[in-house]
C-alpha positions as CSV (number, residue, x, y, z in Angstrom):
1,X,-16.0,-29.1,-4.6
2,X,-13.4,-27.1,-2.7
3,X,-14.9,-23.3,-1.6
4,X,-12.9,-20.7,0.1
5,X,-15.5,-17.5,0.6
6,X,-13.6,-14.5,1.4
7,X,-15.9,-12.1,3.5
8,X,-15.5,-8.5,5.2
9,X,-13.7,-6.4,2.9
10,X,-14.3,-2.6,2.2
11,X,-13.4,0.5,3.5
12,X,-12.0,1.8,6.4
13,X,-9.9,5.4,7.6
14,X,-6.4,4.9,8.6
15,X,-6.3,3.6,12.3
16,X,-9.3,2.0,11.7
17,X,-10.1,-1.7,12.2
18,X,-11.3,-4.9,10.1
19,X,-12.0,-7.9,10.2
20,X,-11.6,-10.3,7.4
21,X,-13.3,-14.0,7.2
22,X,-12.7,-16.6,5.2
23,X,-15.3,-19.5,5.1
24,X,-14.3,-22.7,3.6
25,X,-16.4,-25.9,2.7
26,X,-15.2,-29.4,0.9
27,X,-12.0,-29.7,2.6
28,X,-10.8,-31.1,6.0
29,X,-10.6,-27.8,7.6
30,X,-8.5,-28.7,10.7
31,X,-6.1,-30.1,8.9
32,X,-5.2,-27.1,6.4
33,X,-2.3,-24.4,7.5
34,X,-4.6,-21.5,6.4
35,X,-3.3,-18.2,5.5
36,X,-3.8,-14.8,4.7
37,X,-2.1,-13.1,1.2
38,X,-2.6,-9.8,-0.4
39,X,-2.1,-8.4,-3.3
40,X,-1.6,-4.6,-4.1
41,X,-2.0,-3.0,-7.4
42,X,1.5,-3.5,-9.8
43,X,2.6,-5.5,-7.1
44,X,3.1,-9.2,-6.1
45,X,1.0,-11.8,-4.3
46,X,2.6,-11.5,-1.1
47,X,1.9,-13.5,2.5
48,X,0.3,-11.5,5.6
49,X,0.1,-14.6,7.7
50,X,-0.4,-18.2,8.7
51,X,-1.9,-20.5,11.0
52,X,-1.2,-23.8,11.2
53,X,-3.5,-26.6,12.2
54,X,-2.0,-27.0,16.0
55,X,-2.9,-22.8,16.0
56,X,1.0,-21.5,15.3
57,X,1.2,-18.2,14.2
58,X,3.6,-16.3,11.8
59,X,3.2,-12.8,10.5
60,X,4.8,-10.8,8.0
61,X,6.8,-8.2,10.0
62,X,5.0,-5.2,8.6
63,X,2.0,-6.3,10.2
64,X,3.4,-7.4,13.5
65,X,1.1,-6.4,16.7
66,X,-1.6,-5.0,14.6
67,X,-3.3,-8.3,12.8
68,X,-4.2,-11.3,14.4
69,X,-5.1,-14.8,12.5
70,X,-7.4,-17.0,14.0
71,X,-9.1,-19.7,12.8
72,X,-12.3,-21.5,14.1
73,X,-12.4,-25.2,12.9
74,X,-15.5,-26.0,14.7
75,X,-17.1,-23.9,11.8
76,X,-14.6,-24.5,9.0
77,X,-13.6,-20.6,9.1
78,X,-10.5,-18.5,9.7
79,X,-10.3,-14.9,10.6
80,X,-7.8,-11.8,10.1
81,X,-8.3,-9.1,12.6
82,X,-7.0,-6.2,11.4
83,X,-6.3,-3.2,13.6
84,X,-4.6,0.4,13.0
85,X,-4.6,-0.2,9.8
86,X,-2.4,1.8,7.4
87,X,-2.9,3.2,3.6
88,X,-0.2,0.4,2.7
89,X,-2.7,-2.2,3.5
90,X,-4.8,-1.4,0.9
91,X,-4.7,-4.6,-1.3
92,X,-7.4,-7.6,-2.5
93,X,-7.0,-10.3,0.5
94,X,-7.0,-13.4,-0.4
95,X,-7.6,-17.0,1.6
96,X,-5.2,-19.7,1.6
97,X,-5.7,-23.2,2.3
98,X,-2.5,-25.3,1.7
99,X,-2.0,-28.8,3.0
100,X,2.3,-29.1,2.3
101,X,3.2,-32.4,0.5
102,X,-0.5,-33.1,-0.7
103,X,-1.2,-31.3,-3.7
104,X,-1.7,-27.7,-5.3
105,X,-3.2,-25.1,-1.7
106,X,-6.5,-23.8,-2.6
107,X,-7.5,-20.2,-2.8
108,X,-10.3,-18.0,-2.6
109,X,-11.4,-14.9,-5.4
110,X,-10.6,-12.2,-2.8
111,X,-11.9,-9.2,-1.4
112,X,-10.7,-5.8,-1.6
113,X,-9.7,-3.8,1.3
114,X,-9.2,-0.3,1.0
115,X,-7.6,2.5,3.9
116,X,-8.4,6.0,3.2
117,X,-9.6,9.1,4.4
C-alpha cells in the first residue's frame, strides 16, 4: 500500500521559515519525480515544485530563491524548505509522487500551512 505522510505544517509570521516533509513508504522512492503542490482556499491545485530522480530542480517562479526541494532517498523522504515566507503562501501542501508513463502519481492528504501575524 502506497503512503505519502505529509509532516511540518502550521504556523508561521511573514519572513518566517518552514520546513515541510513528506515521508513515503510502498513505492520505489528513487525512482519517483516528487513534488510539492498547494492549494489555497477558492483556488486551484497548483505546482510549487519538483525534483526529479537524478535531483533536477524546477520551481514555480513565485517561489524562486526562497524554497528549496530536496529529497533524501536513502530514507524514502523529500523535503520543502521554505524561507521568507509570504501571506500568499498560505495554502494545504500537498506531496506528489508521479512516475510519467506508469500509471495515475500518488498523493498525500496534506497539511496546512498558514503565514500570519
Amino acid at each position: 500500500q502506497v503512503q505519502l505522510v505529509e509532516s511540518g505544517g502550521g504556523l508561521v509570521q511573514p519572513g518566517g521559515s518552514l520546513r515541510l516533509s513528506c515521508a513515503a513508504s510502498g513505492i520505489a522512492f528513487g525512482i519517483y519525480v516528487m513534488g510539492w503542490y498547494r492549494q489555497a482556499p477558492g483556488k486551484q491545485r497548483e505546482l510549487v515544485a519538483l525534483i526529479t530522480s537524478g535531483g533536477i530542480t524546477t520551481y514555480r517562479d513565485s517561489v524562486k530563491g526562497r524554497f528549496t526541494i530536496s529529497r533524501d532517498n536513502a530514507n524514502n523522504t523529500m523535503y520543502l524548505q521554505m524561507n521568507r515566507v509570504k501571506p500568499e503562501d498560505t495554502a494545504v501542501y500537498y506531496c506528489n509522487a508521479n512516475r510519467p508513463g506508469w500509471g495515475n502519481p500518488y498523493w498525500g492528504q496534506g497539511t496546512q500551512v498558514t503565514v500570519s501575524s
